[in-house]
C-alpha positions in Angstrom: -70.4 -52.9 27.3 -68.2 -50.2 29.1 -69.2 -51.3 32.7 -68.2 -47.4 33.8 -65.0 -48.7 35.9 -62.6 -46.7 34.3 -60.2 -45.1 37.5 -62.5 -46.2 40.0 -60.5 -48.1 42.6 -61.7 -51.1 43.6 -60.6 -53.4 47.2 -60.8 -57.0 46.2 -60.3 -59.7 49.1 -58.9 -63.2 48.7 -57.1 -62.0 45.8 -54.4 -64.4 45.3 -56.2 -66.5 43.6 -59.2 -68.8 43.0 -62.5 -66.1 42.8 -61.4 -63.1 44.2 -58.1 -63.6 41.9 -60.3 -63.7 38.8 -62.2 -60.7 40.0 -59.4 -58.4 41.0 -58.1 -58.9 37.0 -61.5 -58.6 35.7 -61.7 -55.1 37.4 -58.7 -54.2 36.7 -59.3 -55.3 32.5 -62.1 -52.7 33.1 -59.9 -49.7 33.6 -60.5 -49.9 37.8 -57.2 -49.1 39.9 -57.3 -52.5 42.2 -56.2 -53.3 45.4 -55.8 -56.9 45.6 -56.1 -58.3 49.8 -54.8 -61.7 50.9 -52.7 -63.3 53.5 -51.0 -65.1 50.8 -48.5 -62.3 50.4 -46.1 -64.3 47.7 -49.8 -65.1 45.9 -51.1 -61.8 45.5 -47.8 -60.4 44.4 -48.5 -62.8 41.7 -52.0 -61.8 40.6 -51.0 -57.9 41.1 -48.2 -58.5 39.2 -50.4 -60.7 36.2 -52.6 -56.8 35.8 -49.3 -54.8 36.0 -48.2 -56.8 33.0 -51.3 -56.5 31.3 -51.1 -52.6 31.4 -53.5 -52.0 34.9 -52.7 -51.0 38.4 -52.4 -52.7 41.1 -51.3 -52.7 44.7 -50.6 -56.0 47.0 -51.3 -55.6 50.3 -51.0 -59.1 52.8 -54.3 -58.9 54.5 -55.0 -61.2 57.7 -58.7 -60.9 58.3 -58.5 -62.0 61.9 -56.2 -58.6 62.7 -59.0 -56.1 62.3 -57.4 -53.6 64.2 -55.0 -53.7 61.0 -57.8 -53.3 58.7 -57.7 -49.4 58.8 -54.2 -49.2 58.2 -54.5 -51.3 55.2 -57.5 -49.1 54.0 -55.6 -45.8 54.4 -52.3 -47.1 52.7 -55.2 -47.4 49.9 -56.4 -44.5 50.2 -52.9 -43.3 50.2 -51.5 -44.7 47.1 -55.1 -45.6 44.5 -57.6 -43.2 46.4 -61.0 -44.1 48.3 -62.8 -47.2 47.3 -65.6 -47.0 45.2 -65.7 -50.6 45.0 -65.8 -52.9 47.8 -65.8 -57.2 47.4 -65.9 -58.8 49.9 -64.7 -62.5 49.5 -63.3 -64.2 52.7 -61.6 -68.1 52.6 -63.9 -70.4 54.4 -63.7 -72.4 57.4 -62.4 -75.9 57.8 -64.8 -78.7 57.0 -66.6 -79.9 60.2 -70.7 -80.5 61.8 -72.8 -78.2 62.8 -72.0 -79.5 67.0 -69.0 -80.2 68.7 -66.9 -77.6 67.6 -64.6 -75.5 69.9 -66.0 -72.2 70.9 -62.5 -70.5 69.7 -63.2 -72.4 65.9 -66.5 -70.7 65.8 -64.7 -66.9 67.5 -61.8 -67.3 64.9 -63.6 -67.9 61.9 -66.7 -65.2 62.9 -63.9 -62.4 62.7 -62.1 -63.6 59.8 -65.8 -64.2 57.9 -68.3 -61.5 59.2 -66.2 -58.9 61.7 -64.0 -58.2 59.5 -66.3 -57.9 56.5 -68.2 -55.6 58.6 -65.6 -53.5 59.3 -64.1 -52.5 55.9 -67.2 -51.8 55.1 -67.9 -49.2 57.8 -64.6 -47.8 56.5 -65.3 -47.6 53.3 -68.8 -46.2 53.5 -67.8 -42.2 54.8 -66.1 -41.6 51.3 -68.5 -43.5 49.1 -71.1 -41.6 51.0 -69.1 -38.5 50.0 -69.2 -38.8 46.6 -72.9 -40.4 46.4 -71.5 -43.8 44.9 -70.3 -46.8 45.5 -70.6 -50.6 45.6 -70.1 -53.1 47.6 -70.3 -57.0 47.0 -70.2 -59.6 49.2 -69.2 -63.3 48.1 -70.5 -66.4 50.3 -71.6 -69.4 49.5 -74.7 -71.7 48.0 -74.8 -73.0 51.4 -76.6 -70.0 52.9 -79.6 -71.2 50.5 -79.1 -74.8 50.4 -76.7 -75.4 53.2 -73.9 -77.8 52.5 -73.7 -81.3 54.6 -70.6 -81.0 57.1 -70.1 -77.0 56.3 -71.9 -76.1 59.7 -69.5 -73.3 60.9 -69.7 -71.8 57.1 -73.2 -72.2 56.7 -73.9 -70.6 60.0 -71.5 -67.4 59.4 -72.1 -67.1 55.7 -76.0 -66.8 56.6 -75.4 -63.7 58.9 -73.7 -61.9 56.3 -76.8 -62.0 54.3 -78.6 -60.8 57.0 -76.7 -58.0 57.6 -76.4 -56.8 54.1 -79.9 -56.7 53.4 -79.9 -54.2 56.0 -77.1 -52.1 54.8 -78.7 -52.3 51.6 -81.9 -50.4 52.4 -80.1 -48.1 54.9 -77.5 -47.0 52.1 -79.4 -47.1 48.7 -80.6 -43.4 48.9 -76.4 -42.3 48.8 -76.1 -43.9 45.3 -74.4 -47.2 46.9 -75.8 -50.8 46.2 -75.0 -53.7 48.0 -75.4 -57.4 46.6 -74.6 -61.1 47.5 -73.1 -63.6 45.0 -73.4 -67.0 45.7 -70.5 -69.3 43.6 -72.2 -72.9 43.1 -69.4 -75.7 42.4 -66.6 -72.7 40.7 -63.7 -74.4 39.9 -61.1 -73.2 42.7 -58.9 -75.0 44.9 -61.3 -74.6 48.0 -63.7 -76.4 45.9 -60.6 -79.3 44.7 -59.8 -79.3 49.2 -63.7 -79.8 49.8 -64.1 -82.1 46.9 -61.0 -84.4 48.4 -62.5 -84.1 52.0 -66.0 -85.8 51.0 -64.2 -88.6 48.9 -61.6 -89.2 51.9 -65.1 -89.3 54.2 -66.5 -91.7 52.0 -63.6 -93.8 50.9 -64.4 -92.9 47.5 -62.1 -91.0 45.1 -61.9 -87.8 43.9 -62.9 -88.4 40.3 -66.2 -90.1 41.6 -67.5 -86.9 43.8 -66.6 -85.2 40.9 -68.6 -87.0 38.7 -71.3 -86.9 41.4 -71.7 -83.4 41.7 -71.2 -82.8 38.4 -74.3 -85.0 37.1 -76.6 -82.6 39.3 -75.3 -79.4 37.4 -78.0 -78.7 35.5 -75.4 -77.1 32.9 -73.4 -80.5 33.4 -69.9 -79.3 34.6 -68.1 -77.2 37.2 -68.2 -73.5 36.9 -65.1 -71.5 35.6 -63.9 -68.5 38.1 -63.7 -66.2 35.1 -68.0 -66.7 34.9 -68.2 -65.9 38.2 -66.2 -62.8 38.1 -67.9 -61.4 35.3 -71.2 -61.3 37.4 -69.3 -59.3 40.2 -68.0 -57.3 37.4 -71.4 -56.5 36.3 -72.4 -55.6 39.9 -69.8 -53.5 40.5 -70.4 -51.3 37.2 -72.6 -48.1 36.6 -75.1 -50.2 34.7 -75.9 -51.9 37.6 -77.1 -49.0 39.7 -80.7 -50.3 40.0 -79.9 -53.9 41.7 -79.3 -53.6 45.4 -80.0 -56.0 48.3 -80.3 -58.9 46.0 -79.0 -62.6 46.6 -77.5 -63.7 43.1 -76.4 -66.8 42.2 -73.9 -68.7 39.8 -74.3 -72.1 40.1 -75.0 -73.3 36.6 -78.2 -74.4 38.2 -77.3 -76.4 41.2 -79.7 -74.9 43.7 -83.2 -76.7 42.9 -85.2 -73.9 45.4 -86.6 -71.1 44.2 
């Protein structure tokens, strides 16, 4: 299927590696000029590198989330050097591990700009010149925890929820401009955020690694951890012209994992 990405330019966050990494080359495979974002700098030189190689383009760009008053300059160096995005993913790290109480107030301010301000505000950026040309996409990456939320993930179940929230919103207010928005939820993907959580829960339990492995892993329906490549191929699919009838939707890939309708 041509997927219609041909010279589009596409902004991917978390880009080095992991999800968004898998995304910014899937794009990219697709014919889409991409802007890969991280604050791994030597990382996404990496992955940019990996699609130059391949025959794409790509531009690097060390992106700290928490500056958003950098966020514009990073948007019009874009502009500058692919052209406007047309294609917005939003995929932010998470927060550290911890409960739902007892965290400082400064956790909970740090990790609401670096998750949901900043989120917001490349997406008010973007929107003027997708507006423009009456199309454009935009997905969001969160988490199963905003459906099923995820024991001692409080801060990321909290934040992650709100994006939902407010996407919804933008979906309905911007769907008559040609522009979808849509939120992917990654089950267990095999990343290293998922390896760090995974070796958090076994260090909490005194178990090993190999045993919440196997744990999880027996309530996969499918019977094994996802692969970032699936998961990309999804955002792929949202991001193309064939997908221009799907908007404010909550989609996940989890081989299964979430039991709720």
């Amino acid at each position: 299927m041509d997927l219609g990405l041909k010279d589009k330019t596409a902004l991917v966050l978390g880009a080095g590696g992991g999800l968004g990494g898998a995304i910014a080359a899937t794009l990219a495979a697709e014919g889409a000029k991409v802007a890969l974002g991280d604050i791994d700098a030597e990382a996404t030189a990496r992955a940019a590198a990996a699609i130059t190689a391949a025959g794409g383009r790509a531009l690097a760009l060390k992106i700290d989330l928490a500056d958003i008053v950098a966020l514009d300059r990073h948007a019009a160096k874009i502009e500058a050097e692919l052209g406007p995005v047309d294609v917005l993913v939003n995929n932010t790290g998470g927060p550290p591990p911890t409960p739902a109480t007892g965290q400082d107030v400064a956790l909970w301010a740090k990790s609401f700009k670096q998750m949901v301000l900043s989120v917001i505000a490349l997406t008010d950026r973007g929107l003027p010149n997708m507006r423009s040309r009456k199309w454009g996409r935009i997905v969001t990456s969160t988490s199963s925890g905003v459906v099923s939320p995820i024991p001692n993930l409080g801060i990321s179940n909290a934040l992650r929820l709100s994006l939902v929230g407010w996407l919804k919103t933008l979906a309905r207010e911007v769907a008559r401009d040609g522009i979808t928005a849509n939120i992917v939820l990654p089950g267990r993907i095999g990343t290293s955020r998922i390896a760090f959580l995974d070796a958090q829960k076994a260090k909490r339990e005194g178990s090993s690694v190999e045993a919440v492995a196997a744990e999880i892993t027996a309530s996969i329906p499918i019977g094994r951890y996802g692969e970032p490549q699936e998961y990309a191929n999804v955002v792929a699919f949202l991001a193309s012209v064939s997908a221009s009838y799907v908007t404010g939707s909550v989609i996940r890939v989890d081989g299964g994992l979430i039991a709720s309708i």
